[in-house]
CHARMM internal coordinates of N, CA and C (Angstrom, degrees):
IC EDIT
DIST 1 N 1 CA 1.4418
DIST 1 CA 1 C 1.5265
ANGL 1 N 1 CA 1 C 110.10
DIST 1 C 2 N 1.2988
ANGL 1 CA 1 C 2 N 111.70
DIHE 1 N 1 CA 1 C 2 N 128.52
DIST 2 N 2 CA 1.5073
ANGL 1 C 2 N 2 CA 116.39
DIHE 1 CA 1 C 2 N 2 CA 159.63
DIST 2 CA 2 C 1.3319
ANGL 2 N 2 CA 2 C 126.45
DIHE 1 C 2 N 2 CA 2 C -60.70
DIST 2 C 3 N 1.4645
ANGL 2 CA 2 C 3 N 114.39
DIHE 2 N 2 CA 2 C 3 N 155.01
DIST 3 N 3 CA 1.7219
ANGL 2 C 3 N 3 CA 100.68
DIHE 2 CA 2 C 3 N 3 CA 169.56
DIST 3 CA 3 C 1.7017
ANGL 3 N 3 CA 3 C 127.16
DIHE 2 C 3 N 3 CA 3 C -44.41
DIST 3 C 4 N 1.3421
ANGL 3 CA 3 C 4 N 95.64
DIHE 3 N 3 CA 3 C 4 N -49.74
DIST 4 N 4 CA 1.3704
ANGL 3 C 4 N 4 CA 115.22
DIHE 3 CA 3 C 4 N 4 CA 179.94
DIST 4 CA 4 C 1.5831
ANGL 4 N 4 CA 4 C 127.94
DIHE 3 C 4 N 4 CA 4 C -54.32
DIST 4 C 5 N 1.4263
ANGL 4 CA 4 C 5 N 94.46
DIHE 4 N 4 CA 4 C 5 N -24.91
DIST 5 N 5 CA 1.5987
ANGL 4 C 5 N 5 CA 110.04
DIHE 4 CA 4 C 5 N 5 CA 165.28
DIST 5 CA 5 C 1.8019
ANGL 5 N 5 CA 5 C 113.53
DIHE 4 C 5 N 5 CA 5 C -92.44
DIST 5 C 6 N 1.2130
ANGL 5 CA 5 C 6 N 112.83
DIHE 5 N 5 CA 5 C 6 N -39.02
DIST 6 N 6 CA 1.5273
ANGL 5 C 6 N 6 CA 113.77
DIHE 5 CA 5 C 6 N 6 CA -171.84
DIST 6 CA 6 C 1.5640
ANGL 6 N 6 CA 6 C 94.31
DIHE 5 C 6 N 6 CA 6 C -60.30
DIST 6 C 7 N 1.8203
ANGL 6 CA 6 C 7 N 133.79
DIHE 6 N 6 CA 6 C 7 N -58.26
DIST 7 N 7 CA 1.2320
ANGL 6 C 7 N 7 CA 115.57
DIHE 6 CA 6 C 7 N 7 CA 154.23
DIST 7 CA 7 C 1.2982
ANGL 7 N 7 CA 7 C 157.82
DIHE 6 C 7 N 7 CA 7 C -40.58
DIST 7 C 8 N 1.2408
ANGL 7 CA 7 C 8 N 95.82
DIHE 7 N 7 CA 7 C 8 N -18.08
DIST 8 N 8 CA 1.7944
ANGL 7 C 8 N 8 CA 109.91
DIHE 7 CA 7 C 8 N 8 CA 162.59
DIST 8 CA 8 C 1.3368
ANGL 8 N 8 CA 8 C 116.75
DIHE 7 C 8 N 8 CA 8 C -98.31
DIST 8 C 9 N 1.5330
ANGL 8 CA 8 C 9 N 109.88
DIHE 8 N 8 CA 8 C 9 N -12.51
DIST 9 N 9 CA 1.3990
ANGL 8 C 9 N 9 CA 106.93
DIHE 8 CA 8 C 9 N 9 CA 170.83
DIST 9 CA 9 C 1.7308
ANGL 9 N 9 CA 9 C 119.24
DIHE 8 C 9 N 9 CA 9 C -115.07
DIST 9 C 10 N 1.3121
ANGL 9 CA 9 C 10 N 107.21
DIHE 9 N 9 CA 9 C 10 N 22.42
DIST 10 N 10 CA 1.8550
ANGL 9 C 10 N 10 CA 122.85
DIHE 9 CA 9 C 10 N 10 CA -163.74
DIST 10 CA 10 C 1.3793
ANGL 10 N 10 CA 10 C 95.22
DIHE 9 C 10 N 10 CA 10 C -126.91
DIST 10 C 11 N 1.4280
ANGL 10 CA 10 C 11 N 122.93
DIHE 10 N 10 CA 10 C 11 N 92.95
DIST 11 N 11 CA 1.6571
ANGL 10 C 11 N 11 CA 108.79
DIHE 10 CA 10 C 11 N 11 CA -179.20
DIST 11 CA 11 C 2.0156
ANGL 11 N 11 CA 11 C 87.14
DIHE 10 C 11 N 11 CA 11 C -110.90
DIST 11 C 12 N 1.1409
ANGL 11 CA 11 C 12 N 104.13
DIHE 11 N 11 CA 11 C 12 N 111.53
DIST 12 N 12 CA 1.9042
ANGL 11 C 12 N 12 CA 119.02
DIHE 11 CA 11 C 12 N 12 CA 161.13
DIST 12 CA 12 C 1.1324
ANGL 12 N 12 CA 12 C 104.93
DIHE 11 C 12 N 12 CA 12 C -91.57
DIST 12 C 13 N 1.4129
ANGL 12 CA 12 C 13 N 99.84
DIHE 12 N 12 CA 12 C 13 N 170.65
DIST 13 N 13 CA 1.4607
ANGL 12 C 13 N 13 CA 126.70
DIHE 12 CA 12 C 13 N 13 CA 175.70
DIST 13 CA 13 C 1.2299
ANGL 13 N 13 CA 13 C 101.91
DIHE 12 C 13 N 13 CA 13 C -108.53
DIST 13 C 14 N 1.5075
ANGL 13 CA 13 C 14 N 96.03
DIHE 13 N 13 CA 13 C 14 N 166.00
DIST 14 N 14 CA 1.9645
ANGL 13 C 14 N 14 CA 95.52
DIHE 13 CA 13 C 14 N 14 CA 174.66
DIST 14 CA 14 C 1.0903
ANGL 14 N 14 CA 14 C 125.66
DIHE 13 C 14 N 14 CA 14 C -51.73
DIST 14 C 15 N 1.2957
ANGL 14 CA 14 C 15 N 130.10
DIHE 14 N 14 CA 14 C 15 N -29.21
DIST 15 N 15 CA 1.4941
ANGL 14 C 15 N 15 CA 138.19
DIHE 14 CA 14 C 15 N 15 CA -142.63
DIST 15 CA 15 C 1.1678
ANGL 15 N 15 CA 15 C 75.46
DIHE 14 C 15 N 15 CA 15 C -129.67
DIST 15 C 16 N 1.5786
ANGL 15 CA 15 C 16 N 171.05
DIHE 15 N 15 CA 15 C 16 N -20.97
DIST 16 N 16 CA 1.3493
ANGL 15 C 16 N 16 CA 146.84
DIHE 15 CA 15 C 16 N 16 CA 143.61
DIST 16 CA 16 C 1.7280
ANGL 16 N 16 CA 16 C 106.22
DIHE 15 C 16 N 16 CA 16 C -64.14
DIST 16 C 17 N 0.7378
ANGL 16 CA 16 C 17 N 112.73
DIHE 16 N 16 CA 16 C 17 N -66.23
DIST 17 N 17 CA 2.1179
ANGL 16 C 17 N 17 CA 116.34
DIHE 16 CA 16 C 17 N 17 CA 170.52
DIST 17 CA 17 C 1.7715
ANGL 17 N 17 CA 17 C 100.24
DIHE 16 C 17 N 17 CA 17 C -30.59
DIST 17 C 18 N 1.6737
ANGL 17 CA 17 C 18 N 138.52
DIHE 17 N 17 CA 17 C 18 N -46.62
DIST 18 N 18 CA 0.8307
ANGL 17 C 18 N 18 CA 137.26
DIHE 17 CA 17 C 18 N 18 CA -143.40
DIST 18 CA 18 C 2.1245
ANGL 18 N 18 CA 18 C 95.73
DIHE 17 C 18 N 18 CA 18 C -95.99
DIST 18 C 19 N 1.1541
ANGL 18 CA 18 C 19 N 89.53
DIHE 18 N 18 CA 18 C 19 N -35.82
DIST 19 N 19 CA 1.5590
ANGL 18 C 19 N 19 CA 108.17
DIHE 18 CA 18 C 19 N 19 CA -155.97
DIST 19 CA 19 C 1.7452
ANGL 19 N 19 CA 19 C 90.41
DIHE 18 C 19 N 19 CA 19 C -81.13
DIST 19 C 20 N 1.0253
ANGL 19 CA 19 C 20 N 115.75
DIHE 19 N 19 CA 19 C 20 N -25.22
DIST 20 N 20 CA 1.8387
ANGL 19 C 20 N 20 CA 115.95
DIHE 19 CA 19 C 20 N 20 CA -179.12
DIST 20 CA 20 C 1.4770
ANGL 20 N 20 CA 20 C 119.73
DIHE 19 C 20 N 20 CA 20 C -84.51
DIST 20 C 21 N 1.9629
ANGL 20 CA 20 C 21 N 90.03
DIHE 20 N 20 CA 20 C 21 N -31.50
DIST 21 N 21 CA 1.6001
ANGL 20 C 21 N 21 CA 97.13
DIHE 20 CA 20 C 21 N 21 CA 165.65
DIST 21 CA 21 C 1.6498
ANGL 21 N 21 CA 21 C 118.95
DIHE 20 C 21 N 21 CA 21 C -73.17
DIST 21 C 22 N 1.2895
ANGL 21 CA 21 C 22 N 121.31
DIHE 21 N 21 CA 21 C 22 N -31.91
DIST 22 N 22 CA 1.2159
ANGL 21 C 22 N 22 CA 96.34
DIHE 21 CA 21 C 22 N 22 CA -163.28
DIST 22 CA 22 C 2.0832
ANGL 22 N 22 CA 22 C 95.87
DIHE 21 C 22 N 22 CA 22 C -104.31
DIST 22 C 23 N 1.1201
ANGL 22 CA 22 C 23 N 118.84
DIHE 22 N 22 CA 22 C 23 N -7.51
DIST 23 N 23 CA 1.6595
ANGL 22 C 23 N 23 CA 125.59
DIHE 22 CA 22 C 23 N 23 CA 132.85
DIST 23 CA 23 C 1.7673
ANGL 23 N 23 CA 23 C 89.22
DIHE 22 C 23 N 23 CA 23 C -21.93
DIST 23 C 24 N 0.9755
ANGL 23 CA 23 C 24 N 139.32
DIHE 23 N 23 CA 23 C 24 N -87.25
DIST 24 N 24 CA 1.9131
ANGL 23 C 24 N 24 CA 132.08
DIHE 23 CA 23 C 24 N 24 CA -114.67
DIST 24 CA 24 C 1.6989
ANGL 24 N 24 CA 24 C 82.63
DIHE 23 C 24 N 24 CA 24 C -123.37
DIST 24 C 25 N 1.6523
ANGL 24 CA 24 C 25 N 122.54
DIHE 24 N 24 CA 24 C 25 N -0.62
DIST 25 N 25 CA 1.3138
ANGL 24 C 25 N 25 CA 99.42
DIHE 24 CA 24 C 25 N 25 CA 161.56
DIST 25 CA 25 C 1.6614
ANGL 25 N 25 CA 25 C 103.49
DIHE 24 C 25 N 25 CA 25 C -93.02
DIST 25 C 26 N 1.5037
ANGL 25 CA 25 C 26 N 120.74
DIHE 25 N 25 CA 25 C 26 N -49.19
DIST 26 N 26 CA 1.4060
ANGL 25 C 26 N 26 CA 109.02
DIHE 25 CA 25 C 26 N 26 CA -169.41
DIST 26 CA 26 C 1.6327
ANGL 26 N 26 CA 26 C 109.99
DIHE 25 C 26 N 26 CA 26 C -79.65
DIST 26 C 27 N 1.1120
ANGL 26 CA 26 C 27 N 148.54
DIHE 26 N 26 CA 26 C 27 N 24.82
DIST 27 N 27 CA 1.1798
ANGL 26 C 27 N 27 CA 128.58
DIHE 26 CA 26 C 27 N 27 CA -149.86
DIST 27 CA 27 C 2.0600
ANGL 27 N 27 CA 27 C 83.63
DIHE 26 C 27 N 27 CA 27 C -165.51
DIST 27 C 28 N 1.4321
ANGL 27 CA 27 C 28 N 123.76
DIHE 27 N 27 CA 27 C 28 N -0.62
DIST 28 N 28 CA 1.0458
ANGL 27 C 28 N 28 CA 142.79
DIHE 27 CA 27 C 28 N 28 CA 164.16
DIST 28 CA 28 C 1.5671
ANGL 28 N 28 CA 28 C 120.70
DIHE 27 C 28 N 28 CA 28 C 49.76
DIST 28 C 29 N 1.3635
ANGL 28 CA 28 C 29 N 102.78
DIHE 28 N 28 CA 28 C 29 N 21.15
DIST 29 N 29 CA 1.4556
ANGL 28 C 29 N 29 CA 125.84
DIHE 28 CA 28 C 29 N 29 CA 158.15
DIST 29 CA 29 C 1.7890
ANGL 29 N 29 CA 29 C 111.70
DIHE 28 C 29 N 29 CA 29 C -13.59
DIST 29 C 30 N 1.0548
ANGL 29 CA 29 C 30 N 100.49
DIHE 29 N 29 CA 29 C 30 N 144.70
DIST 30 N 30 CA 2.0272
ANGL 29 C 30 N 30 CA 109.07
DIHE 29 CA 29 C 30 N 30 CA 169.63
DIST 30 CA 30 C 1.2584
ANGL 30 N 30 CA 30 C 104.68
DIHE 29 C 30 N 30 CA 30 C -105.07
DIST 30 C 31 N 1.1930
ANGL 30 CA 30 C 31 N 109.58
DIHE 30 N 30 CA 30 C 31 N -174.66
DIST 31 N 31 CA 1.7281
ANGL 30 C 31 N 31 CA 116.57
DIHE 30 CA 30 C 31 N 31 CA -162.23
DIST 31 CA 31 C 1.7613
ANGL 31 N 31 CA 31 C 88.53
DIHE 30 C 31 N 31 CA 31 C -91.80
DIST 31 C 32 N 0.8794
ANGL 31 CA 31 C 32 N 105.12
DIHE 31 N 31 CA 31 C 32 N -31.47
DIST 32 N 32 CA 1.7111
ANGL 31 C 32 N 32 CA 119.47
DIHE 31 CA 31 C 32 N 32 CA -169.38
DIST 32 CA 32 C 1.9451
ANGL 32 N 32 CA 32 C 96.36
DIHE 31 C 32 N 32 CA 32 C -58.30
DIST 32 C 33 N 1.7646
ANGL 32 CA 32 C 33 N 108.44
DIHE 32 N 32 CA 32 C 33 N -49.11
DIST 33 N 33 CA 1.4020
ANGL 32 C 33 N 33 CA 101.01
DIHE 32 CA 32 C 33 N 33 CA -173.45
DIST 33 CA 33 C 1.7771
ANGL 33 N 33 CA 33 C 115.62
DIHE 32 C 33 N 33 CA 33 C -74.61
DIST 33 C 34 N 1.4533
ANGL 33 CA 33 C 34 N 93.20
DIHE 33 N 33 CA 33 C 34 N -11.66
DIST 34 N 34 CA 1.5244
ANGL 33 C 34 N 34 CA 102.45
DIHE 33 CA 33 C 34 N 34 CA -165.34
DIST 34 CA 34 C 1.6608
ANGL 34 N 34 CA 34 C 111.53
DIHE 33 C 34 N 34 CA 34 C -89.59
DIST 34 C 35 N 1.6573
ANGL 34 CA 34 C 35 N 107.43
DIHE 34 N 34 CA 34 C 35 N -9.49
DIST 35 N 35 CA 1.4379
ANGL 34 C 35 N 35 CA 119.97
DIHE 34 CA 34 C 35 N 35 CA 162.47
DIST 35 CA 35 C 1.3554
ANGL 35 N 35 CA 35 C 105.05
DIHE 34 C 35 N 35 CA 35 C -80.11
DIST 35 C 36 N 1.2094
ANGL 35 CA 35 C 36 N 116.01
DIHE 35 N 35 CA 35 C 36 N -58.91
DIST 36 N 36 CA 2.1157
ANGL 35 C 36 N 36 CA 124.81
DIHE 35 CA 35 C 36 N 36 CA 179.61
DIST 36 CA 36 C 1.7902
ANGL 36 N 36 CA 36 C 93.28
DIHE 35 C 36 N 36 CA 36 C -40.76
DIST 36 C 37 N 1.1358
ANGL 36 CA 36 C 37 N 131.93
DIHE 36 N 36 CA 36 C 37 N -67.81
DIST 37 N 37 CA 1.4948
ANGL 36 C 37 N 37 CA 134.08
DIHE 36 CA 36 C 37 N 37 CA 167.81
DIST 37 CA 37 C 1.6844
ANGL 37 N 37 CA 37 C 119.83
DIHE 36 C 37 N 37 CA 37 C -3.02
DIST 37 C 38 N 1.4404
ANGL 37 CA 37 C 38 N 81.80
DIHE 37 N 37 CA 37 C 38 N -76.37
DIST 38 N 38 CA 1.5524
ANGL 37 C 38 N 38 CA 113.10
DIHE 37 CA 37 C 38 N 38 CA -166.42
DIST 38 CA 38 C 1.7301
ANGL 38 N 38 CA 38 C 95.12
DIHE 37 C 38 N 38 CA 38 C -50.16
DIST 38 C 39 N 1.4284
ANGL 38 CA 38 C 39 N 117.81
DIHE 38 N 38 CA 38 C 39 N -44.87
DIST 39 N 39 CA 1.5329
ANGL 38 C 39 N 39 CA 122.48
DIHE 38 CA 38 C 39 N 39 CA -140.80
DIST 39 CA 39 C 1.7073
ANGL 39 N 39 CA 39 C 90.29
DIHE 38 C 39 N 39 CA 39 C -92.97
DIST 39 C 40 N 1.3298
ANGL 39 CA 39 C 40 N 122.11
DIHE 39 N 39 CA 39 C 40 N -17.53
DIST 40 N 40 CA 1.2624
ANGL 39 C 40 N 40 CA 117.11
DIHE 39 CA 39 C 40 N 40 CA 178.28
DIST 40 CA 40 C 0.9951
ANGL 40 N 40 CA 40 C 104.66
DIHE 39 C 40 N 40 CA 40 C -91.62
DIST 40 C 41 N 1.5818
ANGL 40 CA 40 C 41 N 136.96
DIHE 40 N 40 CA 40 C 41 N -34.89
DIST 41 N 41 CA 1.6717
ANGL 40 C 41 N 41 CA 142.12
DIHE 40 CA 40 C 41 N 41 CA -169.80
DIST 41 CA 41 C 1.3395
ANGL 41 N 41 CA 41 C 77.70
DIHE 40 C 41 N 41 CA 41 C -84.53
DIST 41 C 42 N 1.4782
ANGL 41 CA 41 C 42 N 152.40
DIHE 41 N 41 CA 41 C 42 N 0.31
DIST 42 N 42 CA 1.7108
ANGL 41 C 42 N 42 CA 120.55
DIHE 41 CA 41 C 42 N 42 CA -176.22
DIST 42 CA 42 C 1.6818
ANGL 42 N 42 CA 42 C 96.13
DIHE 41 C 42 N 42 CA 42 C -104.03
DIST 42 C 43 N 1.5603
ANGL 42 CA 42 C 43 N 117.92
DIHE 42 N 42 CA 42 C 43 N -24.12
DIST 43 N 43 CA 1.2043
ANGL 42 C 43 N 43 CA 132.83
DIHE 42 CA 42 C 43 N 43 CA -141.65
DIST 43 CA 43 C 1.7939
ANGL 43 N 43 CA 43 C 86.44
DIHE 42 C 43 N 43 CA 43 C -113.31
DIST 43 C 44 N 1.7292
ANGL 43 CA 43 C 44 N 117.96
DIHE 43 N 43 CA 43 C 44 N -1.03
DIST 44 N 44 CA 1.5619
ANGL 43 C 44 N 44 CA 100.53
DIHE 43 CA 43 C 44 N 44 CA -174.89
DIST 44 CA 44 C 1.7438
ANGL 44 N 44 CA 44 C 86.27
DIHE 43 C 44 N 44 CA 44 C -108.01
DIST 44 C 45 N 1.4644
ANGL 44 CA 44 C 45 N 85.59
DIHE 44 N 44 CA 44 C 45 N -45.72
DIST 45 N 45 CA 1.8884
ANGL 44 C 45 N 45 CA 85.67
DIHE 44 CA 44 C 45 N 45 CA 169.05
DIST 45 CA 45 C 1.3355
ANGL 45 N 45 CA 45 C 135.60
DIHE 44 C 45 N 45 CA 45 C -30.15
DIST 45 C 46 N 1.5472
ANGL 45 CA 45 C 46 N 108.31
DIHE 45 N 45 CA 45 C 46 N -51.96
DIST 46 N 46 CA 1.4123
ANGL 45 C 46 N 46 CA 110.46
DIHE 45 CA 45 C 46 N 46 CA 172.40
DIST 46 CA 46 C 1.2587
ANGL 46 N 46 CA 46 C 119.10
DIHE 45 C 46 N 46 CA 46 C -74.82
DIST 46 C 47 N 1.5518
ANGL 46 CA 46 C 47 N 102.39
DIHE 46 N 46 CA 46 C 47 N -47.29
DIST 47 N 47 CA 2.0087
ANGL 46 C 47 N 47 CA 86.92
DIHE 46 CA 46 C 47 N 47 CA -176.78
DIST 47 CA 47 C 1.9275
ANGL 47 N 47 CA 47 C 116.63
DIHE 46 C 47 N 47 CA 47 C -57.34
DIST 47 C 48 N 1.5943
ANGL 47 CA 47 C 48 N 109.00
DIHE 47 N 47 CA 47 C 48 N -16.49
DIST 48 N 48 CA 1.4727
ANGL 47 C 48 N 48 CA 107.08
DIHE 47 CA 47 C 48 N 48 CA 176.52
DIST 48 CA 48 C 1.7930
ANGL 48 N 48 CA 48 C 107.72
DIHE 47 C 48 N 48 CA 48 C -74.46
DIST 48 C 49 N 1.5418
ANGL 48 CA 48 C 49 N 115.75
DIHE 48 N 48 CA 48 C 49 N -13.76
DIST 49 N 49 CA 1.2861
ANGL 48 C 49 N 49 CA 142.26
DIHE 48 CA 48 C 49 N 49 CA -157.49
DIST 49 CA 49 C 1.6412
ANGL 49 N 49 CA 49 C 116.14
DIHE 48 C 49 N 49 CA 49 C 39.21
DIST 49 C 50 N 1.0158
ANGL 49 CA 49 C 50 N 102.91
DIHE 49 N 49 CA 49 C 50 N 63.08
DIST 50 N 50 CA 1.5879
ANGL 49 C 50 N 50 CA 128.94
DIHE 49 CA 49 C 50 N 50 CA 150.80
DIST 50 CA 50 C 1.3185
ANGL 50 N 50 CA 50 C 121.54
DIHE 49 C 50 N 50 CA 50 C -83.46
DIST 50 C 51 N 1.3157
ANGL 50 CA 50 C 51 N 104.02
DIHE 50 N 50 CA 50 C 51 N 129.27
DIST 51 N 51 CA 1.6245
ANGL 50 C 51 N 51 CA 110.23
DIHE 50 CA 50 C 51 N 51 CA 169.72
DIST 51 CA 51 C 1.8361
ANGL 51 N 51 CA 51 C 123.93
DIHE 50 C 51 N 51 CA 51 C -77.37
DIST 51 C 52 N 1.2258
ANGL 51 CA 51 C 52 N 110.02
DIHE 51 N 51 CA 51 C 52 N -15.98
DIST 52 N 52 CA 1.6378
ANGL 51 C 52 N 52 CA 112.46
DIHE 51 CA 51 C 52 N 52 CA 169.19
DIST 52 CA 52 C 1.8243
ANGL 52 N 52 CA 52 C 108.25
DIHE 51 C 52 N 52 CA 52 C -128.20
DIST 52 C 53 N 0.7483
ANGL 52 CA 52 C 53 N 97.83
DIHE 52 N 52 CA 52 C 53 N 163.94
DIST 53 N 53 CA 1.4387
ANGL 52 C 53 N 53 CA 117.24
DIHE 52 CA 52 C 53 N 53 CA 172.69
DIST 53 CA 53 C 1.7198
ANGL 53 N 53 CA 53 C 111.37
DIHE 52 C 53 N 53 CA 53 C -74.25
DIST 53 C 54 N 1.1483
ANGL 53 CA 53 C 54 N 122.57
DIHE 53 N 53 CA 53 C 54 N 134.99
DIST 54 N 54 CA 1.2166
ANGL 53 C 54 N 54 CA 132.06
DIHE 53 CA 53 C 54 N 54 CA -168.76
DIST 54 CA 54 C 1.6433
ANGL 54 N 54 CA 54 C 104.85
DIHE 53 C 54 N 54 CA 54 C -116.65
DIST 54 C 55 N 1.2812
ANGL 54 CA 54 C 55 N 116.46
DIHE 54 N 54 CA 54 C 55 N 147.36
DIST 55 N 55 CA 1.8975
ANGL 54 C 55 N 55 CA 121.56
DIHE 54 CA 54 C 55 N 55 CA 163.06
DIST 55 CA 55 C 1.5840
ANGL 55 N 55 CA 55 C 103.68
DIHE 54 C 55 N 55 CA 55 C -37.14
DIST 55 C 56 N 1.7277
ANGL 55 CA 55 C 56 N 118.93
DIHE 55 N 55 CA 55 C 56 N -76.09
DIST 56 N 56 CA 1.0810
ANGL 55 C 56 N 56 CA 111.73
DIHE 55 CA 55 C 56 N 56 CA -161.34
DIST 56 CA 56 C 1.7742
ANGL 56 N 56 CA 56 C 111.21
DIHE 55 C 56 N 56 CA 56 C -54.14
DIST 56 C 57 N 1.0607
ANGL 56 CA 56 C 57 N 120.40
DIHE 56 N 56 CA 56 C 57 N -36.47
DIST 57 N 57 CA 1.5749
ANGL 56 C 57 N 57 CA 121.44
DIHE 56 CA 56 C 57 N 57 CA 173.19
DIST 57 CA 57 C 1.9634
ANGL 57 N 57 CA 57 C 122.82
DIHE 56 C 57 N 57 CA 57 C -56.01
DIST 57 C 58 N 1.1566
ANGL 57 CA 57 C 58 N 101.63
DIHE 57 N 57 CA 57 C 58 N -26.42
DIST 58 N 58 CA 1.6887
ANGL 57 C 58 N 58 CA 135.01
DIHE 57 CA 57 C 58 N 58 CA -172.31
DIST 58 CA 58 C 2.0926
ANGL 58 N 58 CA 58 C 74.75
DIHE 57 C 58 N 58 CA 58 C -71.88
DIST 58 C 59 N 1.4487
ANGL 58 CA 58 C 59 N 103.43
DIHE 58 N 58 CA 58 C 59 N -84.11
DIST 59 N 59 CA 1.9134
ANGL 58 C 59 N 59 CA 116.99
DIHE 58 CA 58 C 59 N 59 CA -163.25
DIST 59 CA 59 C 1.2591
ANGL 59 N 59 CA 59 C 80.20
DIHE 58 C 59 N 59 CA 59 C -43.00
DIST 59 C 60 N 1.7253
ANGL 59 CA 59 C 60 N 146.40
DIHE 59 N 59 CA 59 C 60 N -60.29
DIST 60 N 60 CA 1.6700
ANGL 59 C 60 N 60 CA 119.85
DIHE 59 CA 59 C 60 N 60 CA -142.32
DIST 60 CA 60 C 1.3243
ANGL 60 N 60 CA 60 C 82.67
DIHE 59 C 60 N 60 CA 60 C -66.09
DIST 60 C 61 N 1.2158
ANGL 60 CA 60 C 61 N 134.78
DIHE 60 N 60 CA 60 C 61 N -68.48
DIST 61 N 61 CA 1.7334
ANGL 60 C 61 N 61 CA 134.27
DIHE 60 CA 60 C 61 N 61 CA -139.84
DIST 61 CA 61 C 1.3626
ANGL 61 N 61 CA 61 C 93.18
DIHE 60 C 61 N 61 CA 61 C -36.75
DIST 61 C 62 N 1.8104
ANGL 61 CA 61 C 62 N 112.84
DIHE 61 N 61 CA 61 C 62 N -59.06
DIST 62 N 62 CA 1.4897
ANGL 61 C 62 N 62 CA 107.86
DIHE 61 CA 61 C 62 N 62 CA -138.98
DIST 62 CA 62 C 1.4358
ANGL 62 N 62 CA 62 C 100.04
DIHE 61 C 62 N 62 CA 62 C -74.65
DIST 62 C 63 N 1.5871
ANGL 62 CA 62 C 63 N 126.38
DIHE 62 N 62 CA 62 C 63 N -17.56
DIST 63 N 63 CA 1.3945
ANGL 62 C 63 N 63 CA 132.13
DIHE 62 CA 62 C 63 N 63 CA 160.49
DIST 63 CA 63 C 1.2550
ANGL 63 N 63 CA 63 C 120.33
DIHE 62 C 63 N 63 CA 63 C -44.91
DIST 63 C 64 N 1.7547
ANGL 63 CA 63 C 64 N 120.35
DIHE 63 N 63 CA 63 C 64 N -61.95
DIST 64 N 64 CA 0.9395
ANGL 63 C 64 N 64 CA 130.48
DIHE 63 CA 63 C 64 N 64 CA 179.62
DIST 64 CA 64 C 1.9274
ANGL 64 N 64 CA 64 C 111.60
DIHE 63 C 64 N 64 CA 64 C -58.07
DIST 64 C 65 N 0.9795
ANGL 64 CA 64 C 65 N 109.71
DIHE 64 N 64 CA 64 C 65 N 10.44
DIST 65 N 65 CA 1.6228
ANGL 64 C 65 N 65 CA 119.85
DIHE 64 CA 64 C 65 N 65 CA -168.41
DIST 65 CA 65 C 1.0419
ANGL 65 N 65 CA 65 C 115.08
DIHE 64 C 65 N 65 CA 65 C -125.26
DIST 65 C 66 N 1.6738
ANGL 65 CA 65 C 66 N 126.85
DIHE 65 N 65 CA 65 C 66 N -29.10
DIST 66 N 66 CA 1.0743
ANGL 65 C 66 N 66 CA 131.16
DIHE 65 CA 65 C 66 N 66 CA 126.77
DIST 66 CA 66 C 1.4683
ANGL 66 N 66 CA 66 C 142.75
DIHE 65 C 66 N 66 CA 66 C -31.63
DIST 66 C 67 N 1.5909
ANGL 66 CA 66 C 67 N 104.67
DIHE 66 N 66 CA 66 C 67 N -50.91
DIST 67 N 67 CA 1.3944
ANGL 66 C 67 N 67 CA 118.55
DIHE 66 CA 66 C 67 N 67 CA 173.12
DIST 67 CA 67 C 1.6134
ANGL 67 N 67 CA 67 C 110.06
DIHE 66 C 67 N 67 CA 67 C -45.50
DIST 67 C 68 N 1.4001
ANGL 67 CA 67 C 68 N 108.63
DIHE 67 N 67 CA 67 C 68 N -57.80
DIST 68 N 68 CA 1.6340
ANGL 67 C 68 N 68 CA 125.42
DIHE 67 CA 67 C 68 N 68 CA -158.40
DIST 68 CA 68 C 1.7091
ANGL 68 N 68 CA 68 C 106.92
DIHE 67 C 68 N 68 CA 68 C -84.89
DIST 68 C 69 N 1.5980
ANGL 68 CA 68 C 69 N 101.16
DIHE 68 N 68 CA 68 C 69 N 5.25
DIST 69 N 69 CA 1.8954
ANGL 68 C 69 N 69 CA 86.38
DIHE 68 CA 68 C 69 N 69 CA 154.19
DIST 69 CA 69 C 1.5437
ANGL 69 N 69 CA 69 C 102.45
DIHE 68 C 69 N 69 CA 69 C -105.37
DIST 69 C 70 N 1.4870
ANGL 69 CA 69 C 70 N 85.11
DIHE 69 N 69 CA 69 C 70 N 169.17
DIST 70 N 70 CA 1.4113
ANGL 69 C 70 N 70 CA 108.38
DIHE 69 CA 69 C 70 N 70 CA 175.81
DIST 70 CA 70 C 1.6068
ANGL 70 N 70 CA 70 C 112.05
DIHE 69 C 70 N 70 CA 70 C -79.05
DIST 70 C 71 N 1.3828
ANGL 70 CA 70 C 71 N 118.66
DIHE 70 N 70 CA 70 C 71 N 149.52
DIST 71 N 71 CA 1.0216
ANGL 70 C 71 N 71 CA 136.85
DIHE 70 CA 70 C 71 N 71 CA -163.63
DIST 71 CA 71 C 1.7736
ANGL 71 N 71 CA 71 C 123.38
DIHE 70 C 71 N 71 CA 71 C -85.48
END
COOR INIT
IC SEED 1 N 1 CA 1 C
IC BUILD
């Protein structure tokens, strides 16, 4: 997915939009991790089959993003 699609296909709420930003301000995320994000919160969304993205789905991603660095 392109950016341009993960936004037409990523509808958040404020408080998920708010909670991802300050994710990639304290924890100093790139735009690059904050696309990987999006595609797991779009990809946890659907298998729960939700039509928007939720907070608790926003925390798995940035977990799951955690997992996959090195230590």
């Amino acid at each position: 997915m392109t950016r341009k699609e993960l936004e037409s296909h990523a509808d958040f709420s404020d408080a998920s939009s708010k909670m991802l930003e300050q994710a990639m301000t304290k924890m100093g995320l790139s735009a690059r991790s904050d696309d990987r994000i999006l595609k797991v919160d779009r990809t946890i969304a659907d298998l729960e089959e939700q039509e928007n993205i939720c907070t608790l789905d926003v925390a798995d991603g940035i977990q799951y993003l955690n997992l996959d660095r090195p230590v």
